[in-house]
C-alpha positions as CSV (number, residue, x, y, z in Angstrom):
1,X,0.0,0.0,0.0
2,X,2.2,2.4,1.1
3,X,4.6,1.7,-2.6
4,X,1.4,2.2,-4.1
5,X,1.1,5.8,-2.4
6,X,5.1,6.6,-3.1
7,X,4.2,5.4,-6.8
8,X,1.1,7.8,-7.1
9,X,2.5,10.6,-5.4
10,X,5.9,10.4,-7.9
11,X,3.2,9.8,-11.0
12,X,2.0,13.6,-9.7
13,X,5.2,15.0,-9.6
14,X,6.0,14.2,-13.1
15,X,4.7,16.6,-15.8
16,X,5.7,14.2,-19.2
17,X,3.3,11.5,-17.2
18,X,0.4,14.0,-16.3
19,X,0.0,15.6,-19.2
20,X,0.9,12.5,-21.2
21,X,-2.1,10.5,-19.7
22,X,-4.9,13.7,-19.5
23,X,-3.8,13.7,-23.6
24,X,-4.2,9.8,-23.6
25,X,-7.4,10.1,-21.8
26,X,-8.7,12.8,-23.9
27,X,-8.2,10.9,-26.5
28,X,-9.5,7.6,-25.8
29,X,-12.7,9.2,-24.6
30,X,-13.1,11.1,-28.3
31,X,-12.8,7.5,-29.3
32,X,-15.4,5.8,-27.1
33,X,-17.7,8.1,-27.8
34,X,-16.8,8.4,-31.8
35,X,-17.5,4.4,-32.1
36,X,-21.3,4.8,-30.3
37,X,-22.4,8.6,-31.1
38,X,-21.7,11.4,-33.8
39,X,-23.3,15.0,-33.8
40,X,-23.8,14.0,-37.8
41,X,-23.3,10.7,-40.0
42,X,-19.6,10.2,-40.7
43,X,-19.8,9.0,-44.2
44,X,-23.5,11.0,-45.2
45,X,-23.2,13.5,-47.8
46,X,-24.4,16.9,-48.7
47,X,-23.0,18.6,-51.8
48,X,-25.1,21.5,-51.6
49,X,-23.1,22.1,-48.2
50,X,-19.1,20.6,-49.2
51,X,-16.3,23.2,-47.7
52,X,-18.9,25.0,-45.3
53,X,-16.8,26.9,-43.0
54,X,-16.9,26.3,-39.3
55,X,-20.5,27.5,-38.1
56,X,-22.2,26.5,-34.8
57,X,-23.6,23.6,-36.9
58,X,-20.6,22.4,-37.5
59,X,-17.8,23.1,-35.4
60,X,-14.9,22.3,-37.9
61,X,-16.8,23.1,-41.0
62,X,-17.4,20.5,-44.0
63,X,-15.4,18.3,-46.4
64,X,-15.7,18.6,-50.0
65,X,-18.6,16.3,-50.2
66,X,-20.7,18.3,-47.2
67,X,-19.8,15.7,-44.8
68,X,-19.0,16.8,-40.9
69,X,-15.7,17.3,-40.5
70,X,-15.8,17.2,-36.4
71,X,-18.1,13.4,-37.0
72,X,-15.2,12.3,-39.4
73,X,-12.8,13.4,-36.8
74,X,-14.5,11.4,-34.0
75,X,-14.8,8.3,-36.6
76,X,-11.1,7.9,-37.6
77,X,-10.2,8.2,-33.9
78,X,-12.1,4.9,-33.6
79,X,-10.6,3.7,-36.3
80,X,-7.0,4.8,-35.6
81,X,-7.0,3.9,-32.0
82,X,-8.3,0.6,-32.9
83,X,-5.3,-0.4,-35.3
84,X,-2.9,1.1,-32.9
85,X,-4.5,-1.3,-30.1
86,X,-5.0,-4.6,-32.0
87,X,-1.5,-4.1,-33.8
88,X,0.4,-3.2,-31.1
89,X,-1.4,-5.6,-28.6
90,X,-0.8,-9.0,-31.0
91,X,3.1,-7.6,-31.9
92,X,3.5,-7.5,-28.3
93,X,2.2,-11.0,-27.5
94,X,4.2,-12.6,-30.0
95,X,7.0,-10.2,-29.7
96,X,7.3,-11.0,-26.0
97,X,6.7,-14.9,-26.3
98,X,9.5,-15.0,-29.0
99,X,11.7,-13.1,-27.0
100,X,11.0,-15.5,-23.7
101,X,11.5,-18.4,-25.8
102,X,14.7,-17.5,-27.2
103,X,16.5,-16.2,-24.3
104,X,15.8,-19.1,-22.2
105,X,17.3,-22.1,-25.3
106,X,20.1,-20.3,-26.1
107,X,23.0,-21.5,-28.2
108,X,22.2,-22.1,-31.9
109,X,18.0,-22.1,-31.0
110,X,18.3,-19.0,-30.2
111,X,21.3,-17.7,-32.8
112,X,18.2,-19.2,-35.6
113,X,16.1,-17.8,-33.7
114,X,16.7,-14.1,-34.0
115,X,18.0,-14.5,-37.3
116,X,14.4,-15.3,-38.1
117,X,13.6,-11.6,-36.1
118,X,16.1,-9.7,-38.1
119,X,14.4,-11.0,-41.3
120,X,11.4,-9.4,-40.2
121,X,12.5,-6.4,-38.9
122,X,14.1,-5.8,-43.0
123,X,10.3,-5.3,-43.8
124,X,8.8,-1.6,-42.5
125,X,5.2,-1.2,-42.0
126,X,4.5,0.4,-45.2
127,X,6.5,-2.3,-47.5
128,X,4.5,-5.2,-45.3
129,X,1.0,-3.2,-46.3
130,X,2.1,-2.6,-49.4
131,X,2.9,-6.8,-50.3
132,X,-0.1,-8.2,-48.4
133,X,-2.8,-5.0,-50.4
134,X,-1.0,-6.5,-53.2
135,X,-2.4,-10.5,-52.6
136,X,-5.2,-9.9,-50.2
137,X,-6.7,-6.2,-51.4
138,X,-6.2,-2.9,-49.2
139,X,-8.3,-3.0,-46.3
140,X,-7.8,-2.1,-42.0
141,X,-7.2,-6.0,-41.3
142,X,-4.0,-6.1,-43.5
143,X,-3.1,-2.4,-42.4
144,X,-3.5,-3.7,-39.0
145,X,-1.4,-7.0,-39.6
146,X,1.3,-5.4,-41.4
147,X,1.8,-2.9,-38.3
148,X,1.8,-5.7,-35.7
149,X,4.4,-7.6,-38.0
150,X,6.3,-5.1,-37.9
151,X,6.2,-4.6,-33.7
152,X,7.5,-8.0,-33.4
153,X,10.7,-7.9,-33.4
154,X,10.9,-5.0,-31.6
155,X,9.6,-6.5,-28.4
156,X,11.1,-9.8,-29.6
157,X,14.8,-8.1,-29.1
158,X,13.6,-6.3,-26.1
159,X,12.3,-9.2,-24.5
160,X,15.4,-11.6,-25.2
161,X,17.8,-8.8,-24.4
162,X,15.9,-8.6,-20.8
163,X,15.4,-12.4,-20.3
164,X,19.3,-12.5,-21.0
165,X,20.3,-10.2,-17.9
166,X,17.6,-11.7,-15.5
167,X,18.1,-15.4,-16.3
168,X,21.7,-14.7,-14.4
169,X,20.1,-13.1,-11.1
170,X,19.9,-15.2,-8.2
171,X,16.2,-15.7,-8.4
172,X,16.6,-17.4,-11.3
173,X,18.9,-19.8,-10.0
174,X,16.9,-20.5,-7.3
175,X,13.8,-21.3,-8.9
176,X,15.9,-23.6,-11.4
177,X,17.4,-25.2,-8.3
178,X,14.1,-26.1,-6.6
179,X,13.1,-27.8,-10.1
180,X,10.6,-25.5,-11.7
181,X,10.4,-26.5,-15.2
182,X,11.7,-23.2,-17.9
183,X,8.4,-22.5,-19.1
184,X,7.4,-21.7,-14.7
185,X,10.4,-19.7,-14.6
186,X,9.8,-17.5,-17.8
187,X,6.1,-16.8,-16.8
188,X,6.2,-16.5,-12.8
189,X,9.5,-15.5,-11.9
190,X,11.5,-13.8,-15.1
191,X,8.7,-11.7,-17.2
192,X,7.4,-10.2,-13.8
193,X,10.2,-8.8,-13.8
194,X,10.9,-7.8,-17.1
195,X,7.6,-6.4,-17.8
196,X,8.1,-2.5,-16.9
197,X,10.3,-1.7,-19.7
198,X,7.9,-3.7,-22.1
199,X,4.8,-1.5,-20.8
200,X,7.1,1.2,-22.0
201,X,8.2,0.2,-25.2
202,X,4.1,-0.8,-25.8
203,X,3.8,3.1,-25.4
204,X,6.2,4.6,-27.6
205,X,5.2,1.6,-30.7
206,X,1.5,2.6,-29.8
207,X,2.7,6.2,-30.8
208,X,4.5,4.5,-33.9
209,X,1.2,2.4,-34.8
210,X,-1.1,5.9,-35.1
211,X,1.3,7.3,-37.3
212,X,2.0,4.3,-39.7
213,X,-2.0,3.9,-39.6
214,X,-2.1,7.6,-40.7
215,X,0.8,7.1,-43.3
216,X,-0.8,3.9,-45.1
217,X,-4.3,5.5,-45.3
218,X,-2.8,8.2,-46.6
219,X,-1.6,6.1,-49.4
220,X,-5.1,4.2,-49.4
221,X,-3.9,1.0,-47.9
222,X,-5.1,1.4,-44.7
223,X,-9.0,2.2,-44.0
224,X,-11.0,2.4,-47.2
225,X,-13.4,5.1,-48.1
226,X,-16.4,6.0,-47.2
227,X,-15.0,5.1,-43.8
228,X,-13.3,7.7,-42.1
229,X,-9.4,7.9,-40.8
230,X,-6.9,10.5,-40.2
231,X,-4.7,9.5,-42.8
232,X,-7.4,9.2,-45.0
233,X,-8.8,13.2,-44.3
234,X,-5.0,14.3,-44.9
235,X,-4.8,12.7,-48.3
236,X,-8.8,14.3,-49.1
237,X,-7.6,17.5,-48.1
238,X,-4.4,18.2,-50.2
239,X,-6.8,18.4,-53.3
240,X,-8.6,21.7,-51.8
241,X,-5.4,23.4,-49.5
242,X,-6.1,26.4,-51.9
243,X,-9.8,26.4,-51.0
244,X,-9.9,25.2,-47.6
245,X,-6.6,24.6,-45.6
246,X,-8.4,23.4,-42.1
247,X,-9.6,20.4,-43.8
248,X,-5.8,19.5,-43.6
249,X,-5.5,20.9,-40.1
250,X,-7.8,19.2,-37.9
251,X,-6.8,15.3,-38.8
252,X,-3.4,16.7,-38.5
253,X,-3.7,18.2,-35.2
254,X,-5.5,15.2,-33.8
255,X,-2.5,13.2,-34.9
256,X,0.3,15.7,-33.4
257,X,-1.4,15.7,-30.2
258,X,-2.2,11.8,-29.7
259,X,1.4,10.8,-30.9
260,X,2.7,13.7,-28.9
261,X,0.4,12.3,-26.0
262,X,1.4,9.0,-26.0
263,X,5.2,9.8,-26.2
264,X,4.5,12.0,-23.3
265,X,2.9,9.2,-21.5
266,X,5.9,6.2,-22.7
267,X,8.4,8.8,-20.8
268,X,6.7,9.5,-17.5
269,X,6.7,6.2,-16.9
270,X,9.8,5.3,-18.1
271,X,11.0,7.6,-15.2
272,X,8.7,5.8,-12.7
273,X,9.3,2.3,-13.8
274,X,12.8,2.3,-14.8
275,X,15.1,2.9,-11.9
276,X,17.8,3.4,-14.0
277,X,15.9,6.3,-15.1
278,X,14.2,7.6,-11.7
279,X,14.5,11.2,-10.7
280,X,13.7,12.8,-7.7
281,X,10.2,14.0,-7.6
């Protein structure tokens, strides 16, 4: 109880966490709401009102084919947010259970192992979106599978790296002494311990995954019209800069500030969770 009160009154102290995880917050409840309610449909259109400036109506004005700008916004935070979850959620899983696995075998299991990692980690996001649009079609479930391919081998290098320096602590030994079989020791006694820097890491690639997101649906491989998506509203809006530059501004803005929010947030508590990197609050 009373770490939990040193932890929280740190957590206070630190201005990248707080303002990190009021933006994080923010965010996530514009995205809650955005999947359940819209002041107007998201992918409705009204010619007769396309590049309406911003009125009480509508707050951020219209897109070129009369559609709510502020309901689009809403909708592709859903959308973003939910790649940046699923992708960075199943890299992590497999990333982590890679990373446990080769660490603990060692020797040339674990040499073939990572060689396997660095073959994967030679294909970025967009190259990986751009091969499986190519066989499969572009659509969010390959946008979100190429994105979690890629966060792989990111926590797979992270994880082995960490499993590497714990496996030689004395706890380790100890458990291995008493008989508890690898797989015990890699889930209750090593990835415990491991797991701050991971939580960190998730963070930063969470920050990573909004912006590749944005990046491929700016290229139209990620979510597919009429649906909405930052990316997507940046790519809309370069036809009519000259006519209306804050159909660029608002998807951009939302994307500065969630990336900038989440980098925030993957720094505070690097300082909390890392002692290596703990200040005095």
């Amino acid at each position: 109880m009373k770490s939990r009160r040193t932890f929280s009154k740190r957590a206070g102290r630190s201005v990248s966490f707080s303002v990190g995880i009021l933006i994080v917050a923010a965010v996530l409840l514009i995205t809650i709401v955005g999947a359940f309610y819209t002041p107007y449909d998201p992918i409705k259109m009204h010619i007769q009102e396309s590049l309406a400036p911003p009125t009480w109506q509508h707050p951020l004005g219209t897109d070129s084919y009369g559609r709510d700008v502020a309901s689009r916004i809403m909708q592709g935070a859903s959308n973003t947010i939910l790649v940046g979850v699923v992708a960075v959620s199943g890299g992590m899983v497999l990333g982590i259970l890679f990373g446990l696995v080769a660490g603990l075998a060692g020797g040339m299991r674990d040499e073939a192992m990572m060689r396997v990692i660095d073959v994967l980690y030679a294909f970025p996001a967009v190259l990986s979106a751009i091969l499986f649009s190519s066989v499969f079609g572009p659509n969010l479930t390959n946008c979100m599978i190429a994105i979690g391919i890629y966060n792989v081998p990111i926590f797979a290098r992270l994880t082995r790296g960490s499993v590497l320096a714990a496996r030689e602590e004395e706890y380790v030994a100890a458990a291995v002494a008493i008989g508890r079989s690898r797989a015990a020791v890699a889930w209750h006694h090593i990835l415990p311990n491991i797991i701050s820097p991971l939580v960190v890491q998730g963070t930063i690639q969470f920050a990573g995954a909004i912006l590749a997101e944005a990046g491929l649906s700016y290229l139209g491989l990620g979510t597919q019209p009429p649906f909405a998506s930052w990316g997507g509203m940046l790519r809309d809006a370069q036809t009519f800069m000259g006519l209306d530059p804050l159909l660029a501004v608002f998807p951009g803005i939302s994307i500065a500030i969630t990336v900038l929010g989440l980098n925030l947030l993957g720094d505070g508590l690097r300082d909390l969770l890392d002692p290596s990197f703990v200040r005095s609050y």
